[in-house]
BANUMI-82332 format. One record per atom (N, C-alpha, C, CB): chain; atom name; x, y negated, z negated. Coordinates in pm, whole numbers, m for minus. Glycine has a CB too. Layout:
<atoms>
+----+----+--------+--------+--------+
! ch ! at !      X !      Y !      Z !
+----+----+--------+--------+--------+
!  A ! CA !      X !      Y !      Z !
...
+----+----+--------+--------+--------+
</atoms>
This chain:
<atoms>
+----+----+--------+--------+--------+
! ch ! at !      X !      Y !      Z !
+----+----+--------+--------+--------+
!  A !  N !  10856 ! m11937 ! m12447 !
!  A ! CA !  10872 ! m11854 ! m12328 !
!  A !  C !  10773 ! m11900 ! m12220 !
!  A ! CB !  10852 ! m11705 ! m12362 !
!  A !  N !  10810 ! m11908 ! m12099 !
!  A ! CA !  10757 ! m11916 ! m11972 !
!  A !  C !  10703 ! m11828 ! m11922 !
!  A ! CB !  10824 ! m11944 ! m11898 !
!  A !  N !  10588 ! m11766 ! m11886 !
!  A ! CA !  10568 ! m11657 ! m11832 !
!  A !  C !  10513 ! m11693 ! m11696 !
!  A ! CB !  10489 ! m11574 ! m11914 !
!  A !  N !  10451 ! m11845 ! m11621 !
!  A ! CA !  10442 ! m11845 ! m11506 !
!  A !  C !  10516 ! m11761 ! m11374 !
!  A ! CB !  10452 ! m11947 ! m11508 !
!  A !  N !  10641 ! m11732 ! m11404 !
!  A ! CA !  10682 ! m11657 ! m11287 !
!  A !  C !  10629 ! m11557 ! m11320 !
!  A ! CB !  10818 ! m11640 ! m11250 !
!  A !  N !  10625 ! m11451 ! m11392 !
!  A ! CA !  10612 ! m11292 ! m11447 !
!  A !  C !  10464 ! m11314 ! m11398 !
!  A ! CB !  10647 ! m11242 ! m11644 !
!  A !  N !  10394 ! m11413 ! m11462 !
!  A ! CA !  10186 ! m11399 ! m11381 !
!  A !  C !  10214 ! m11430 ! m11213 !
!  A ! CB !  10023 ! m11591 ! m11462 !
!  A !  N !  10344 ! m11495 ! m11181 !
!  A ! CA !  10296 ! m11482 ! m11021 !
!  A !  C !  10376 ! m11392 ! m10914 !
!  A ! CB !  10300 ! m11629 ! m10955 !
!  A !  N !  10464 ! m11357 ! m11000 !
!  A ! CA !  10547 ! m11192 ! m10906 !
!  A !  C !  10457 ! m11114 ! m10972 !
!  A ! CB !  10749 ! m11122 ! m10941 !
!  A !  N !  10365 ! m11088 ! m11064 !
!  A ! CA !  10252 ! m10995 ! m11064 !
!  A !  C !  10142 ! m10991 ! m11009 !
!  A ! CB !  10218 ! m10981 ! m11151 !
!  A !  N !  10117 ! m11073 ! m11003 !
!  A ! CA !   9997 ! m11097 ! m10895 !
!  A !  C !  10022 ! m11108 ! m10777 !
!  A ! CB !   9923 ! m11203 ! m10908 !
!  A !  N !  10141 ! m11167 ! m10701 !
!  A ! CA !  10173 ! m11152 ! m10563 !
!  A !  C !  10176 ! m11012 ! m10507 !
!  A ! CB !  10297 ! m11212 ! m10541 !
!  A !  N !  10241 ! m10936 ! m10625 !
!  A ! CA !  10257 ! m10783 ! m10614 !
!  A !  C !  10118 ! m10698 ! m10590 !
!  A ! CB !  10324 ! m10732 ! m10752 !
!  A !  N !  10015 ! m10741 ! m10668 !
!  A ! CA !   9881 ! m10723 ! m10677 !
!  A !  C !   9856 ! m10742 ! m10533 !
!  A ! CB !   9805 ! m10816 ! m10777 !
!  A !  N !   9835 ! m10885 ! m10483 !
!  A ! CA !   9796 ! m10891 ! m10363 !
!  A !  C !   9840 ! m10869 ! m10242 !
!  A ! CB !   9771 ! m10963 ! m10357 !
!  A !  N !   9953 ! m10812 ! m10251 !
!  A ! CA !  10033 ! m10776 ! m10138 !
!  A !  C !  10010 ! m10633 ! m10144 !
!  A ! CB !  10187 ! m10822 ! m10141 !
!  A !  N !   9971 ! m10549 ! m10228 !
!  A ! CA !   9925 ! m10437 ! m10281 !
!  A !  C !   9782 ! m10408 ! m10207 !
!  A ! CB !   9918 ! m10453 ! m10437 !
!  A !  N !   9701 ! m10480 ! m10222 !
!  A ! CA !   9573 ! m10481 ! m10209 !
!  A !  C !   9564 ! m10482 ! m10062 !
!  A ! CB !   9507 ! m10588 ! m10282 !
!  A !  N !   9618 ! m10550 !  m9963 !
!  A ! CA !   9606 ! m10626 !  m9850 !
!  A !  C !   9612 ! m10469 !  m9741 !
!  A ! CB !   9747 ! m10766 !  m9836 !
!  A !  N !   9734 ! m10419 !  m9779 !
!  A ! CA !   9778 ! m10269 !  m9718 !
!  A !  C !   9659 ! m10196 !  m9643 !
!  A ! CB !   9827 ! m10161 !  m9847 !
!  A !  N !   9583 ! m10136 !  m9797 !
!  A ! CA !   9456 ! m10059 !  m9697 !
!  A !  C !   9386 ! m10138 !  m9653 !
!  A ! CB !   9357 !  m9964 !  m9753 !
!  A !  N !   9348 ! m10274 !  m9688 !
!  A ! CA !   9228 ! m10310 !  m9636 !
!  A !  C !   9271 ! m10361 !  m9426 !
!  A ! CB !   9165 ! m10463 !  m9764 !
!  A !  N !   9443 ! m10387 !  m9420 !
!  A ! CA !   9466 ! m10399 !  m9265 !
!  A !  C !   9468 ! m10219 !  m9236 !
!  A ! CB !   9643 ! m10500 !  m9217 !
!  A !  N !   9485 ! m10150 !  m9294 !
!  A ! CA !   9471 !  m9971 !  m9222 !
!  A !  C !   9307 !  m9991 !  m9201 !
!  A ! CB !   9521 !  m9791 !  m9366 !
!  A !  N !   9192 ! m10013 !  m9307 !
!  A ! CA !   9055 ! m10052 !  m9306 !
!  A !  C !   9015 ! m10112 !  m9175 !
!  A ! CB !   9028 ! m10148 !  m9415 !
!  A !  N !   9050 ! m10201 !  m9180 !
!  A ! CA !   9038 ! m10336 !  m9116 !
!  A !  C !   9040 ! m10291 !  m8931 !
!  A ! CB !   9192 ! m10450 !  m9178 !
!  A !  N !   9114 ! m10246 !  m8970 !
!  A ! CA !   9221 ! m10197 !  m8815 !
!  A !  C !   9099 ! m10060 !  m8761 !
!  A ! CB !   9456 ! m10098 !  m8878 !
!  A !  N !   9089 ! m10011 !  m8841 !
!  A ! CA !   8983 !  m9831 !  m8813 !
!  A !  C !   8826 !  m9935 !  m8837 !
!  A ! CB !   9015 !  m9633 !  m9012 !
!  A !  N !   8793 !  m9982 !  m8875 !
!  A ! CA !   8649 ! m10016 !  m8856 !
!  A !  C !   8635 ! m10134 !  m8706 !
!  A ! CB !   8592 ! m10094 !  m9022 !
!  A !  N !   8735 ! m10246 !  m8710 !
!  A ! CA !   8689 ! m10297 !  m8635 !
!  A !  C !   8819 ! m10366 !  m8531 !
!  A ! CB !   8593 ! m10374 !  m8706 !
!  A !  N !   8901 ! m10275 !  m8519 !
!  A ! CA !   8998 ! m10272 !  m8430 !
!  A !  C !   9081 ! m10402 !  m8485 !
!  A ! CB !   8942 ! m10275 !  m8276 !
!  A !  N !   9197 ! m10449 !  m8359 !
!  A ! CA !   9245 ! m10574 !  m8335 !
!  A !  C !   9179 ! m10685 !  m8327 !
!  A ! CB !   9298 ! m10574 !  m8246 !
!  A !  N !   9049 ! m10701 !  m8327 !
!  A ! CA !   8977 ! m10821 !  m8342 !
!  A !  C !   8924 ! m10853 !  m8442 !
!  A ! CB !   8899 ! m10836 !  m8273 !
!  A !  N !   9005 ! m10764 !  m8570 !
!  A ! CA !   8989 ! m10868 !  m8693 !
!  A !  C !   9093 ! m10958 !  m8722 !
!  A ! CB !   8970 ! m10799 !  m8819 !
!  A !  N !   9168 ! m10972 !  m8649 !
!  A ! CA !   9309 ! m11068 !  m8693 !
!  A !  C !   9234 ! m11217 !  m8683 !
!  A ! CB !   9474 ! m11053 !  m8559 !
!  A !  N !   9109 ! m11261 !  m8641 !
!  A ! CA !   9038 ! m11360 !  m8670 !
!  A !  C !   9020 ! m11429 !  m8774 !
!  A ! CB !   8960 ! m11339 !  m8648 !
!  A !  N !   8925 ! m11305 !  m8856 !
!  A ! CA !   8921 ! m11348 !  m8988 !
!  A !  C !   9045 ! m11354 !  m9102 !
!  A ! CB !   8829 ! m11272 !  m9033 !
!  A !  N !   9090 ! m11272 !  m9079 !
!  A ! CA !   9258 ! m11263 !  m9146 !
!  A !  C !   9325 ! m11448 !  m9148 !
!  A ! CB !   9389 ! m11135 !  m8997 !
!  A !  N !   9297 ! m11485 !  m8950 !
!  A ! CA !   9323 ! m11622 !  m8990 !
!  A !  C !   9279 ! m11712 !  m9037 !
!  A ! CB !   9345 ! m11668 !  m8938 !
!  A !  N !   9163 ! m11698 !  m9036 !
!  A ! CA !   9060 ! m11786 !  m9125 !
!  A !  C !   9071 ! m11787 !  m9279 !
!  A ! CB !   8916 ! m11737 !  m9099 !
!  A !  N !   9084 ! m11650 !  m9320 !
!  A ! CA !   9107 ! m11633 !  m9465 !
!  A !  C !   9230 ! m11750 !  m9473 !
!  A ! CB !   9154 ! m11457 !  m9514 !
!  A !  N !   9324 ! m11714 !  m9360 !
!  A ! CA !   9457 ! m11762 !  m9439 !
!  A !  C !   9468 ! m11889 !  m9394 !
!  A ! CB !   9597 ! m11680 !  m9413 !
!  A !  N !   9424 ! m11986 !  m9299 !
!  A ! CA !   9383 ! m12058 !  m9298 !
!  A !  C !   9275 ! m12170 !  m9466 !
!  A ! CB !   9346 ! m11998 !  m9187 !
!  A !  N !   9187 ! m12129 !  m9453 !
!  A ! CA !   9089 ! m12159 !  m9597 !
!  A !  C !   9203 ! m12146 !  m9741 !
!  A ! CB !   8936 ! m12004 !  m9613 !
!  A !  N !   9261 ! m12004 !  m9758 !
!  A ! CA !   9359 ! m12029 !  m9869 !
!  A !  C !   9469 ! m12102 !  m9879 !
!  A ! CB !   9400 ! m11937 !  m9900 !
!  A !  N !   9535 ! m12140 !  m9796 !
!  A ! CA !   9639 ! m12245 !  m9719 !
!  A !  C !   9550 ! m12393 !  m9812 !
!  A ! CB !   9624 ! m12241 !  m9483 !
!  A !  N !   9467 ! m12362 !  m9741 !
!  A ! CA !   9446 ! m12574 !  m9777 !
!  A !  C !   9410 ! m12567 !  m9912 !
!  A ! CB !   9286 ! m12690 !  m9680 !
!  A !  N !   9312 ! m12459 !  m9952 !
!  A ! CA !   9257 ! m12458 ! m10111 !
!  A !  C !   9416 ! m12451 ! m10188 !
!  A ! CB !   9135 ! m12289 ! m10156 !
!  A !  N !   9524 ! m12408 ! m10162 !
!  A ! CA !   9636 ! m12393 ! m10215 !
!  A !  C !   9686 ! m12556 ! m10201 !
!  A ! CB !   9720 ! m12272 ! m10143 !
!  A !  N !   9693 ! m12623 ! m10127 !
!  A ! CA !   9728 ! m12766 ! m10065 !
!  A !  C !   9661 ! m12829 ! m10205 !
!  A ! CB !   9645 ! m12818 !  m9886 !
!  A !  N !   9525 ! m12810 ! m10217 !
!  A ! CA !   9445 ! m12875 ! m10291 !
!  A !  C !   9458 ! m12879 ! m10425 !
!  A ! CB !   9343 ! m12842 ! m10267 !
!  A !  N !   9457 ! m12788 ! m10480 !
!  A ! CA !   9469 ! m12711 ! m10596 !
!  A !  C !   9555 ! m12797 ! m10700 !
!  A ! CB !   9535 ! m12569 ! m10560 !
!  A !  N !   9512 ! m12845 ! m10809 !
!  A ! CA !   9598 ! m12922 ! m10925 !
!  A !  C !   9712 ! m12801 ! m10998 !
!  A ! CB !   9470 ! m12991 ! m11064 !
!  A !  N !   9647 ! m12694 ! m11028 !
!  A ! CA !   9681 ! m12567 ! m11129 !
!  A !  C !   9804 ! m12501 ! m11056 !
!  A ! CB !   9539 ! m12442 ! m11148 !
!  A !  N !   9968 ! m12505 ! m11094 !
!  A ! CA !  10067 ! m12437 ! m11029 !
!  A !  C !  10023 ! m12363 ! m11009 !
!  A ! CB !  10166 ! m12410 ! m11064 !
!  A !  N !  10004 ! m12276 ! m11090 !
!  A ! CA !   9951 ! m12082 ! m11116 !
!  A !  C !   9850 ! m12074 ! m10964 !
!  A ! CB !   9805 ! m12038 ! m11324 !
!  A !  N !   9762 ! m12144 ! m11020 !
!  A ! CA !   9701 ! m12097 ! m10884 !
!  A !  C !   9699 ! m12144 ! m10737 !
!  A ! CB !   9589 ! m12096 ! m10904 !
!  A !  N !   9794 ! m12248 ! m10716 !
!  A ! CA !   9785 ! m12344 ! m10608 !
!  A !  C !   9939 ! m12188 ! m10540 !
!  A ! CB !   9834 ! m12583 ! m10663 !
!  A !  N !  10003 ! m12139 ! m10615 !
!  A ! CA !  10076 ! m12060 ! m10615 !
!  A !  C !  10024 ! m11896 ! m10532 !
!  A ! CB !  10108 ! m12069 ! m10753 !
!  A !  N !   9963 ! m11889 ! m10600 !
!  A ! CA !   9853 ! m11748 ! m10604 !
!  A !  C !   9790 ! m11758 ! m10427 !
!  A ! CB !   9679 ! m11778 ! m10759 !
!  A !  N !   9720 ! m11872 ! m10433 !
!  A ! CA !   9677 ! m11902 ! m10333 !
!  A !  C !   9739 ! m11913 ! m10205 !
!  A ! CB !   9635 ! m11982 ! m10358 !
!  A !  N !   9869 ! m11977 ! m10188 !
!  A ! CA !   9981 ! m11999 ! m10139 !
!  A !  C !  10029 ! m11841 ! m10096 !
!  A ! CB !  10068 ! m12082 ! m10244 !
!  A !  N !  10056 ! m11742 ! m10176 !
!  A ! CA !  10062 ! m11625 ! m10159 !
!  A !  C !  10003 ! m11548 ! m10102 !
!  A ! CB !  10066 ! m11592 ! m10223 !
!  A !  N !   9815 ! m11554 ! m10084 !
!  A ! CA !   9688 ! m11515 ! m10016 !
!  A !  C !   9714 ! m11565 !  m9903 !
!  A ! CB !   9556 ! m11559 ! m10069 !
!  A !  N !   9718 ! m11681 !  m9862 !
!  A ! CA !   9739 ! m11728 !  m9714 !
!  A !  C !   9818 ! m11687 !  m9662 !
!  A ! CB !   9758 ! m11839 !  m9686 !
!  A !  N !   9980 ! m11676 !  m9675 !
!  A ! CA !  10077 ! m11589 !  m9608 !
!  A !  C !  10046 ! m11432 !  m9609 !
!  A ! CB !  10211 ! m11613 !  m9673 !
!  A !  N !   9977 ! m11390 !  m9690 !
!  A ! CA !   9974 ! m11250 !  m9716 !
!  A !  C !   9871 ! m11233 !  m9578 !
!  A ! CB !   9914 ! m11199 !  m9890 !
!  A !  N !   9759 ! m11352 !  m9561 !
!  A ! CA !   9659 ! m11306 !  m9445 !
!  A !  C !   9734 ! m11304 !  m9312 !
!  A ! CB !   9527 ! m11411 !  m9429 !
!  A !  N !   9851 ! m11438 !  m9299 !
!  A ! CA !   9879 ! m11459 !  m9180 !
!  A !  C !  10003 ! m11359 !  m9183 !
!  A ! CB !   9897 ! m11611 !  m9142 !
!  A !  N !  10040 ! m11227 !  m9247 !
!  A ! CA !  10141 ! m11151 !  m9266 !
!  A !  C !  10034 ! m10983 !  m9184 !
!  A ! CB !  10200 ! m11162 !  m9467 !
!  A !  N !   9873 ! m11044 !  m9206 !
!  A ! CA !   9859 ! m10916 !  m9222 !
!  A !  C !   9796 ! m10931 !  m9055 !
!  A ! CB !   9762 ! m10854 !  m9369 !
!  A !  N !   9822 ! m11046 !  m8946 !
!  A ! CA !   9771 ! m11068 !  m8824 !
!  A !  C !   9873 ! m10955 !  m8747 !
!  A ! CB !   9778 ! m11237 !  m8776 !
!  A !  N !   9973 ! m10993 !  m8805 !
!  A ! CA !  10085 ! m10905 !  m8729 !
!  A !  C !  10077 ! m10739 !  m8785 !
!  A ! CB !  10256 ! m10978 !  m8769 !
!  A !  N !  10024 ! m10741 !  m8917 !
!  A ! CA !  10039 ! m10554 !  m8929 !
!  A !  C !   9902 ! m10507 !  m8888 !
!  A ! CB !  10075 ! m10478 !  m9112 !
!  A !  N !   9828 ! m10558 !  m8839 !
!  A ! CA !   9664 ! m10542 !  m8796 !
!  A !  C !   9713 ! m10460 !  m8598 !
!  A ! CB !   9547 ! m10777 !  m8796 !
!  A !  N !   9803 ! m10524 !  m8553 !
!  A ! CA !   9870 ! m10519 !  m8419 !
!  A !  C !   9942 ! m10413 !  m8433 !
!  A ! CB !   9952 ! m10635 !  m8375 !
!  A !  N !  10062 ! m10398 !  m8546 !
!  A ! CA !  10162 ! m10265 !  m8579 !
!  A !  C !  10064 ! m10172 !  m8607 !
!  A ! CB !  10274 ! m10276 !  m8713 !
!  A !  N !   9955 ! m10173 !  m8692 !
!  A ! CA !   9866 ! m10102 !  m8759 !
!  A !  C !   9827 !  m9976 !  m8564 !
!  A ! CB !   9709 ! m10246 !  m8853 !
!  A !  N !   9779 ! m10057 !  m8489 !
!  A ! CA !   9713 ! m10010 !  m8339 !
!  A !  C !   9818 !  m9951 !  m8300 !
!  A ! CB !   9659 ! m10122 !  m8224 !
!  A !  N !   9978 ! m10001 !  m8337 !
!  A ! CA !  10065 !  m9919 !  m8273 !
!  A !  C !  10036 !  m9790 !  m8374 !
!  A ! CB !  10226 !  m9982 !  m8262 !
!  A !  N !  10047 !  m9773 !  m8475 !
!  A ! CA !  10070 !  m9664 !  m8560 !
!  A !  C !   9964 !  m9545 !  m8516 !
!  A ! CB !  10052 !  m9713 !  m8716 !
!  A !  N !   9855 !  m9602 !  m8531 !
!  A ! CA !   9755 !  m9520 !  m8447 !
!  A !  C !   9737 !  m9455 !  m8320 !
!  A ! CB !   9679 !  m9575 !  m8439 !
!  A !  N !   9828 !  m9545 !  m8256 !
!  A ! CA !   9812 !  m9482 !  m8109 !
!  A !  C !   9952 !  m9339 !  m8094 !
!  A ! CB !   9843 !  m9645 !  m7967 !
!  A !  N !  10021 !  m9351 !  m8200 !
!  A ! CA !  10127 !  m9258 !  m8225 !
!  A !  C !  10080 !  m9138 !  m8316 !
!  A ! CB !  10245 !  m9333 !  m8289 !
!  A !  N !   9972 !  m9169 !  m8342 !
!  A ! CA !   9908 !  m9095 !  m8427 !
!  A !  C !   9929 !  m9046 !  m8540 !
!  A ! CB !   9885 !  m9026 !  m8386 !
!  A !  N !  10005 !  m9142 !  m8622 !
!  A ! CA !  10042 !  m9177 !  m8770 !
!  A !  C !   9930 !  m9162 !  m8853 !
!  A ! CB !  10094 !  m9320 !  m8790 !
!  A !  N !   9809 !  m9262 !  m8812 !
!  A ! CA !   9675 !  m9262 !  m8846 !
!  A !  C !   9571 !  m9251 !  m8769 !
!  A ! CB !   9652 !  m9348 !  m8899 !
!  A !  N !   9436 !  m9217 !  m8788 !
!  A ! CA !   9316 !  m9156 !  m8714 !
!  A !  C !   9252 !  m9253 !  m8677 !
!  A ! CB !   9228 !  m9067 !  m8782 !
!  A !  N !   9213 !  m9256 !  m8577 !
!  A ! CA !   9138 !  m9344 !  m8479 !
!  A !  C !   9020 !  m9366 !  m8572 !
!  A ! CB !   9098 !  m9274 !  m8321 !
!  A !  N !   8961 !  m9514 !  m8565 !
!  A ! CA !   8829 !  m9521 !  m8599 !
!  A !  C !   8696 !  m9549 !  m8471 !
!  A ! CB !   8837 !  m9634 !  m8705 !
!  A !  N !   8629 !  m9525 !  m8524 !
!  A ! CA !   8493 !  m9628 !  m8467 !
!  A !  C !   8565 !  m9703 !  m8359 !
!  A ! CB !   8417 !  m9756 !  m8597 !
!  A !  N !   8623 !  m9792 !  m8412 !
!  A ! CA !   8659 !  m9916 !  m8305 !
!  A !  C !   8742 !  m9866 !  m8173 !
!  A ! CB !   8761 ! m10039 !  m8386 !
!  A !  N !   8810 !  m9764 !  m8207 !
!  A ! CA !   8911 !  m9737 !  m8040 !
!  A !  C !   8781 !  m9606 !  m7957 !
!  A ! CB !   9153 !  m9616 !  m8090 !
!  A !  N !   8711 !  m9588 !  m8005 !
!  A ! CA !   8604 !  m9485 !  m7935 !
!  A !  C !   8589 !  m9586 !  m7855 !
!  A ! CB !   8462 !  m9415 !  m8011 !
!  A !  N !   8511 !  m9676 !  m7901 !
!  A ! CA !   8422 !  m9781 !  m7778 !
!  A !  C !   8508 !  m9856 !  m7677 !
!  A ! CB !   8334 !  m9915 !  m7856 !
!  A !  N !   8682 !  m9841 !  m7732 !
!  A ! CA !   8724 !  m9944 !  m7612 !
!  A !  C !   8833 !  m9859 !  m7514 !
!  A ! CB !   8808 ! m10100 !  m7683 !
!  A !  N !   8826 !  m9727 !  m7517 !
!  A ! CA !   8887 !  m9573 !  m7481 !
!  A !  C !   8841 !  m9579 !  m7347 !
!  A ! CB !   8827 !  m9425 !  m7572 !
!  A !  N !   8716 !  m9598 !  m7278 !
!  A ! CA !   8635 !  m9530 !  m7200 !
!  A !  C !   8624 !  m9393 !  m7178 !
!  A ! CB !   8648 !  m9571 !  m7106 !
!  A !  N !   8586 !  m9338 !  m7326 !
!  A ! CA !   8596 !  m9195 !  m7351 !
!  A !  C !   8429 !  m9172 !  m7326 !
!  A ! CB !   8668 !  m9149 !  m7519 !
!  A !  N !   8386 !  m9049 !  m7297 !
!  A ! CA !   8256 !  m9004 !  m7271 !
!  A !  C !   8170 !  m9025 !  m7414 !
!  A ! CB !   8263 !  m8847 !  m7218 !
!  A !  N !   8243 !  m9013 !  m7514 !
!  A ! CA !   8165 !  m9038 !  m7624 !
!  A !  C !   8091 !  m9156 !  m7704 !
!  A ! CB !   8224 !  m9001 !  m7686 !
!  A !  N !   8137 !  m9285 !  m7560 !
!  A ! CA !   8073 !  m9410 !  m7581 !
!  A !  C !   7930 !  m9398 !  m7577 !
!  A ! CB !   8116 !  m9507 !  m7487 !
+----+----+--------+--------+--------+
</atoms>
């Protein structure tokens, strides 16, 4: 038996899992100007995936990089959601509001 697919639709699942709060996170601590690092992450996992001898993980990796450059765009939806007030403003939209509470 093969179980390479079953370890990498589980773990893709994992990390596509994981990614969720940390762009709601991401988004309430330090606004739209984390889609930076997001590209960088996915950028760096991109080539380490390029590199990588091990399917499993050249795979995995492959999955991390799209998942970062997946999460540039929900980091942007994320600001829409907020401004509809789906979710609660963080830290980050106080300071760029020009609300008195700067």
């Amino acid at each position: 038996m093969n179980f390479n697919g079953v370890v990498i639709g589980l773990a893709s699942f994992l990390i596509i899992g994981i990614f969720h709060p940390i762009v709601i996170k991401g988004e309430f601590y330090f606004g739209v100007r984390i889609w930076r690092a997001f590209l960088l992450a996915g950028i760096v996992t991109l080539a380490a995936s390029l590199l990588c001898a091990n399917t499993i993980a050249s795979a995995l990796l492959g999955v991390l990089s799209f998942t970062c450059f997946w999460s540039i765009l929900e980091i942007f939806e994320q600001r829409e959601r907020v401004a509809k007030g789906w979710f609660p403003a963080g830290p980050s939209h106080r300071r760029h509001t020009g609300s008195p509470e700067q």
